[in-house]
C-alpha positions as CSV (number, residue, x, y, z in Angstrom):
1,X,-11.9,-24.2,-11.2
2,X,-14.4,-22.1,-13.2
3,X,-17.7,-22.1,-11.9
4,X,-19.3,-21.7,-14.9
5,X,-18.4,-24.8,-16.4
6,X,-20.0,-27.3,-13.8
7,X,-23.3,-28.2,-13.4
8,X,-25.3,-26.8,-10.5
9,X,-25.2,-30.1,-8.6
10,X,-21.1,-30.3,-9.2
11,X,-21.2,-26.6,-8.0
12,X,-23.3,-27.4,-4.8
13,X,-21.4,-30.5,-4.0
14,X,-17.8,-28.6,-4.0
15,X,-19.3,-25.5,-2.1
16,X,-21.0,-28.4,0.9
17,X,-21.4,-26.4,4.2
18,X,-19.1,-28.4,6.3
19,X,-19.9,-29.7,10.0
20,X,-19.1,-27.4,12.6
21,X,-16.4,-29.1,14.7
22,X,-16.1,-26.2,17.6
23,X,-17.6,-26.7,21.2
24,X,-20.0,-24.7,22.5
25,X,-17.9,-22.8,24.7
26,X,-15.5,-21.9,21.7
27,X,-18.7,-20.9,19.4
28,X,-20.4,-18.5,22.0
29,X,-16.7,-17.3,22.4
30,X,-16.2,-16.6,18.9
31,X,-19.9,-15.0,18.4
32,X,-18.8,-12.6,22.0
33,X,-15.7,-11.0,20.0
34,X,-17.9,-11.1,16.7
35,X,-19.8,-9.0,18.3
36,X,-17.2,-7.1,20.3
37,X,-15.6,-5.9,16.8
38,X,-18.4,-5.1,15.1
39,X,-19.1,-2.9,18.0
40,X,-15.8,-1.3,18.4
41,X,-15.9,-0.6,14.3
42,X,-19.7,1.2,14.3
43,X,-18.6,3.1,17.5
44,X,-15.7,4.0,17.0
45,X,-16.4,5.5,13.5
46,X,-19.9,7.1,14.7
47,X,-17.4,9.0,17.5
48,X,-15.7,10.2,14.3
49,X,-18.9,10.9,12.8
50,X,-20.4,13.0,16.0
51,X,-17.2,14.7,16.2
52,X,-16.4,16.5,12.5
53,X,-20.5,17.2,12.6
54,X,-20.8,18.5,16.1
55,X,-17.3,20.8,16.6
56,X,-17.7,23.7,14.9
57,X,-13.6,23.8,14.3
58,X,-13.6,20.9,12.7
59,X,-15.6,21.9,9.7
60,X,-12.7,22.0,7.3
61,X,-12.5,20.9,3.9
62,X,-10.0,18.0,5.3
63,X,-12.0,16.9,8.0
64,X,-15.1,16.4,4.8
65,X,-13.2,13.6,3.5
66,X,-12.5,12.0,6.9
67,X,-16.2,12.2,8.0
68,X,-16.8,10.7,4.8
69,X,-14.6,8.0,5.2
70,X,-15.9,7.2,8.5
71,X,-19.2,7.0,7.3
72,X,-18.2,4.3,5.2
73,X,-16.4,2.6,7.4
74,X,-19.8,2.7,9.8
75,X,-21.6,0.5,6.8
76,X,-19.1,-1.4,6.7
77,X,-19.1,-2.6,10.4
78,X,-23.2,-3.1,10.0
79,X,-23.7,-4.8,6.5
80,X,-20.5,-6.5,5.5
81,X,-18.5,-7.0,8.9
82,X,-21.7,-8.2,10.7
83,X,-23.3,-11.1,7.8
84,X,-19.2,-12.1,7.0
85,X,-18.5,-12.8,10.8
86,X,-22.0,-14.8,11.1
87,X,-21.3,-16.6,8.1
88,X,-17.4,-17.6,8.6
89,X,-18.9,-19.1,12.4
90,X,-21.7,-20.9,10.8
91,X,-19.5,-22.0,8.1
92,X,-22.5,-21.8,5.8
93,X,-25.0,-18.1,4.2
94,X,-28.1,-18.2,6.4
95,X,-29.5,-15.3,5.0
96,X,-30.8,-16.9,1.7
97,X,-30.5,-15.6,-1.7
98,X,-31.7,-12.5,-1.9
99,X,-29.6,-10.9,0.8
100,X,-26.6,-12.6,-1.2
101,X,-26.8,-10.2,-4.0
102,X,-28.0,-7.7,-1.7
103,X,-24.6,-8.5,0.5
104,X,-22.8,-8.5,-2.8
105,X,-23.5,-5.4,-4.0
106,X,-23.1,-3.5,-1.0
107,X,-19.2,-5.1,-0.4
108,X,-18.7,-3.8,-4.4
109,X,-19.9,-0.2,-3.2
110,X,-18.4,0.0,0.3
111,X,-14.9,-0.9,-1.2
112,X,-14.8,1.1,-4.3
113,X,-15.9,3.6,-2.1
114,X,-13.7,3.7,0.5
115,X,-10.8,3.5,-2.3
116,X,-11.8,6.5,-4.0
117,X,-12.0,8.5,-0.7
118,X,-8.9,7.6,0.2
119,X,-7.6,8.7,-3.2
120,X,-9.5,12.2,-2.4
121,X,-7.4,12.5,0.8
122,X,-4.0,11.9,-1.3
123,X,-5.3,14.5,-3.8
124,X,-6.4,17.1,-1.2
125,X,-2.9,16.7,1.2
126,X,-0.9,16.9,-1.9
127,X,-2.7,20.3,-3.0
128,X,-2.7,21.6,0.5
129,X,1.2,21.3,0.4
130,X,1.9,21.9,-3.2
131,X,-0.1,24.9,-3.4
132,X,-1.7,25.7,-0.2
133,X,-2.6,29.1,-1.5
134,X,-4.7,28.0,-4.3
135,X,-6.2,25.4,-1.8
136,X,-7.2,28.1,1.1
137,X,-8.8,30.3,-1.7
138,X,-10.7,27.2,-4.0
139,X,-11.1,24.9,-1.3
140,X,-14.3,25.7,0.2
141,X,-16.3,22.9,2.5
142,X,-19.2,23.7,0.0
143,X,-16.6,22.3,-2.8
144,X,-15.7,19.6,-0.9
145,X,-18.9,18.5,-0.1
146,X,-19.8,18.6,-4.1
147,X,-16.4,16.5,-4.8
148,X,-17.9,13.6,-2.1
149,X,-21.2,14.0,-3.6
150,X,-20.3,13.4,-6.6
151,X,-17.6,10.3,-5.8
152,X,-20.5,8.6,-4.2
153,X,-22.9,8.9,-6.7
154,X,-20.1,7.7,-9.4
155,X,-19.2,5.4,-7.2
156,X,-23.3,3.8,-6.9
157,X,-23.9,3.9,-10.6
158,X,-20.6,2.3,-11.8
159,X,-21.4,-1.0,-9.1
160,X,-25.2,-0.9,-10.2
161,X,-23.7,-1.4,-14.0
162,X,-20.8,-4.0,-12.9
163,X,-23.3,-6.1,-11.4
164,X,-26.4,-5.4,-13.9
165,X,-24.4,-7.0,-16.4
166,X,-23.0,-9.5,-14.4
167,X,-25.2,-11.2,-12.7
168,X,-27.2,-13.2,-14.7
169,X,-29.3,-16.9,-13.9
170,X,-26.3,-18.5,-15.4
171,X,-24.0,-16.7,-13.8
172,X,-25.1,-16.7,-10.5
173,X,-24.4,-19.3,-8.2
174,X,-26.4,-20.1,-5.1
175,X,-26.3,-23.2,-3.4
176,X,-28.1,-23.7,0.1
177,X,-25.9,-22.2,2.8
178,X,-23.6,-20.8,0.3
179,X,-23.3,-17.2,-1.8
180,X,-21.0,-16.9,-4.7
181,X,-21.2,-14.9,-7.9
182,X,-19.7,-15.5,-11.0
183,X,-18.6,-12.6,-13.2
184,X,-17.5,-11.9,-16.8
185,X,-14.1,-11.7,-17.5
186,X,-14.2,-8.4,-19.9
187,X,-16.2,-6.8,-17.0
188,X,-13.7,-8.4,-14.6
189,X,-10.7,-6.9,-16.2
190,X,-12.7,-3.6,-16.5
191,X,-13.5,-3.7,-12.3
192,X,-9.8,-4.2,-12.0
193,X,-8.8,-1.3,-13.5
194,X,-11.3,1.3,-12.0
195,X,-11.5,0.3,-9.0
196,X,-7.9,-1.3,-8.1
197,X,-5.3,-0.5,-10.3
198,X,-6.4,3.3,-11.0
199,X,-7.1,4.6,-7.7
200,X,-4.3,3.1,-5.9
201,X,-1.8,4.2,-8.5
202,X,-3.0,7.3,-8.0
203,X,-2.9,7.2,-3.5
204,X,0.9,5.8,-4.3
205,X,1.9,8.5,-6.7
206,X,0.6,11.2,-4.7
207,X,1.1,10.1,-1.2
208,X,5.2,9.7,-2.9
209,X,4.3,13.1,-4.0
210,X,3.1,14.5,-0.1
211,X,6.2,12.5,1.4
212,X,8.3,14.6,-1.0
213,X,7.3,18.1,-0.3
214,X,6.7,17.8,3.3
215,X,10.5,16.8,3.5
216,X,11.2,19.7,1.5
217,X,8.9,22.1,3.6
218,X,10.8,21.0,6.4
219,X,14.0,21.2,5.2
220,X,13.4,24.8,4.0
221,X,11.4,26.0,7.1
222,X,14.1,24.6,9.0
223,X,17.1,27.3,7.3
224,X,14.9,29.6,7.1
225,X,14.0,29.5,11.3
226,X,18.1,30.1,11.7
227,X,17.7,33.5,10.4
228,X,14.3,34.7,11.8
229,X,13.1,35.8,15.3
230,X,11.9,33.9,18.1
231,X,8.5,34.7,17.1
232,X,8.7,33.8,13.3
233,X,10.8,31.1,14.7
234,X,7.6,29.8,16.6
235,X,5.1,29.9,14.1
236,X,7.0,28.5,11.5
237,X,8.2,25.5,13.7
238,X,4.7,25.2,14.3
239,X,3.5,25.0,10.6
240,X,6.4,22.4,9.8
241,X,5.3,19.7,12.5
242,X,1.3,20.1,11.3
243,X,2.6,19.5,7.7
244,X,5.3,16.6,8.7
245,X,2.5,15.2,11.2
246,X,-0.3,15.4,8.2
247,X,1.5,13.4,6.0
248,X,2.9,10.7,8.8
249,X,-0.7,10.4,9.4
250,X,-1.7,10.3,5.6
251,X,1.2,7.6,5.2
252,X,-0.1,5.4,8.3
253,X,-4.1,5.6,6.9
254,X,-2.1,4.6,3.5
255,X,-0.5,1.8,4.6
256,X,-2.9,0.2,6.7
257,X,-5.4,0.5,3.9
258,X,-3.5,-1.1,1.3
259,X,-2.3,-4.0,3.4
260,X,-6.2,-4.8,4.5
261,X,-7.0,-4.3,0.9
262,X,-4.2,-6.7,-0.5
263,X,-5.2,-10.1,0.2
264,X,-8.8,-8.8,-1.4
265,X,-7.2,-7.6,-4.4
266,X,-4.8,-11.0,-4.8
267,X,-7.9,-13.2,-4.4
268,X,-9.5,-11.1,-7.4
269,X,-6.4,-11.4,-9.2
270,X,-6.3,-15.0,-8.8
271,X,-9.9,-15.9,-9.0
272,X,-9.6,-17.9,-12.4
273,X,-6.5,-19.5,-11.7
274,X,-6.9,-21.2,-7.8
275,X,-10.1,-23.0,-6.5
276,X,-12.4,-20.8,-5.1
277,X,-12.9,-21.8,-1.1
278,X,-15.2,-20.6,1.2
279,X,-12.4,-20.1,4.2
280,X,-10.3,-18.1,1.8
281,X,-13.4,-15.8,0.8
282,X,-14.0,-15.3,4.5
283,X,-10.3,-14.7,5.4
284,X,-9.9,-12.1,2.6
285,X,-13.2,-10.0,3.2
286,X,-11.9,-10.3,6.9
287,X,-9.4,-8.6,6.2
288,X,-10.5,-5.9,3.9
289,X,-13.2,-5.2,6.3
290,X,-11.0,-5.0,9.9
291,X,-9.5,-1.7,7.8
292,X,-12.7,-0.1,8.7
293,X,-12.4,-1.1,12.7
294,X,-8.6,0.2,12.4
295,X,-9.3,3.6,11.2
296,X,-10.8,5.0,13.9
297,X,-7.9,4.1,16.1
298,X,-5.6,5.7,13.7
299,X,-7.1,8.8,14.3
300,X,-7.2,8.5,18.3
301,X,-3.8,7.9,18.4
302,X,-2.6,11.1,15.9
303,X,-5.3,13.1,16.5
304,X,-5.5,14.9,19.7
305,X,-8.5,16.6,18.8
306,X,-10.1,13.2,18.5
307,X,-9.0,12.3,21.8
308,X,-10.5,15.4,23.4
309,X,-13.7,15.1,21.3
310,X,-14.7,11.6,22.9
311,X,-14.0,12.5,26.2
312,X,-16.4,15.4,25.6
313,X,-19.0,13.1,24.3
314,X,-18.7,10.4,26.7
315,X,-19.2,12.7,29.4
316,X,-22.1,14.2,27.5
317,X,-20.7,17.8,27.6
318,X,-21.8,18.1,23.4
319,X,-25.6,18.4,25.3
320,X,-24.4,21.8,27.1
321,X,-25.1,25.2,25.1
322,X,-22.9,26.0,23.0
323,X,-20.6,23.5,23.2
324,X,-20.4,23.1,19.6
325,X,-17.9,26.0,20.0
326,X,-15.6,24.6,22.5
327,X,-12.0,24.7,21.3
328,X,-10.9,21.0,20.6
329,X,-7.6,21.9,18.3
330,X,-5.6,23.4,21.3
């Protein structure tokens, strides 16, 4: 069904807020682990957050992008996890219309955002392997900081555009209890390419890319240890699991990304073609929002340091002096 060709009333009638049919024991349950997730998702990624800022050893170029992923991921769990939750339990937007663009616009951001950093992460594990000299002497956590400046600010103006020229009064469709936008199909073909088809070609490519060299790295660390000392023999054993566990690690973040992000980019793909529901809107932005509760769990269970860095700040050791030096990598 295309939107744009019924009448408001039509639009409004297919788009009804149906009767809520769960008991009241079943709604407070389902508004307990609402509340539960969305919890889990802004604490877990402010640990994150607390973490790369506070621990002087993490301030690495690498550890840029993840703090900048995490801050993403802490928006997400506020203003898309939070009103997409409420609304899929009230079956019906009880935020009226101006928070619906608002909400809009912020999903558009978040997610192009959050694609593009993870892009940045393929590009920075695949230079740190392919050329790790170039990266240790061009990679500064100054430059990184100007890269992530500069994909957020490319990031805000493109979805300020997309949605400047889409949005429109007959284009937009609000119905009570409902939120829904309509957009134009040259601008919708343009949206696909930047910020779906572009940026995960290039997190496939390269992550291929990462896979690749680490099992080469390992390969030819692991002749090379059979006719080297002990010593030698350590600290290049050493190197070959931080590079193998890098890109495992890369390759989990990877895949869980892209299947959280799927249904959202089938629904996009489809949108002309199937009949727009309200349970499938909720089901895919779900989805592509639980990615953001996931991440942080990623890292707790491949990342010691993470590990060791919320104990320390659950136990409020981070308020003793100097405990931004404590050594969290060993």
């Amino acid at each position: 069904m295309n939107v744009t060709e019924l009448n408001l009333s039509d639009i409004c009638e297919h788009f009804s807020c149906p009767e809520r049919s769960v008991s009241p024991a079943v709604y407070i349950l389902l508004y307990v682990c609402s509340a539960a997730v969305v919890l889990l998702t802004v604490c877990g990624n402010l640990l994150v957050i607390i973490s790369v800022l506070h621990f002087k050893q993490l301030h690495t170029p690498a550890n840029m992008l993840v703090l900048s992923l995490a801050v993403t991921d802490f928006f997400v769990g506020i203003f898309v996890m939070l009103p997409i939750l409420i609304w899929t339990i009230e079956s019906c937007w009880i935020f009226g219309s101006e928070f619906c663009t608002i909400f809009w616009l912020i999903v558009g951001f978040l997610t192009i955002l959050s694609i593009y950093t993870i892009a940045l992460i393929a590009v920075d594990r695949y230079v740190a392997l392919s050329n790790p000299f170039l990266y240790t002497n061009k990679i500064s956590r100054r430059t990184m900081s100007i890269v992530i400046h500069f994909n957020f600010l490319v990031c805000l103006t493109y979805n300020i555009v997309f949605y400047y020229f889409n949005i429109t009064f007959t284009s937009y469709i609000m119905c009570p209890g409902e939120c829904f936008i309509s957009l134009n199909e040259v601008w919708s073909v343009i949206d696909l390419v930047y910020s779906f088809l572009f940026p995960l070609s290039v997190i496939i490519i390269l992550y291929s890319r990462v896979f690749l060299i680490a099992k080469k790295h390992a390969t030819a660390i692991r002749e090379l240890n059979n006719h080297t000392r002990p010593q030698t023999q350590k600290i290049t054993s050493h190197s070959m699991k931080s590079e193998r566990k890098a890109a495992k690690v890369l390759g989990v973040l990877v895949s869980v990304f892209l299947a959280c992000l799927l249904p959202f980019l089938i629904y996009n793909l489809l949108g002309d073609v199937v009949e727009q529901r309200t349970e499938t809107i909720h089901k895919v932005l779900i989805m592509l929002s639980l990615n953001s509760t996931i991440n942080p769990v990623i890292y707790a269970l491949f990342y010691p340091w993470f590990r060791r860095c919320i104990k320390l700040i659950i136990t409020l050791k981070i308020f003793q002096t100097d405990s931004a030096l404590i050594n969290v990598l060993s």
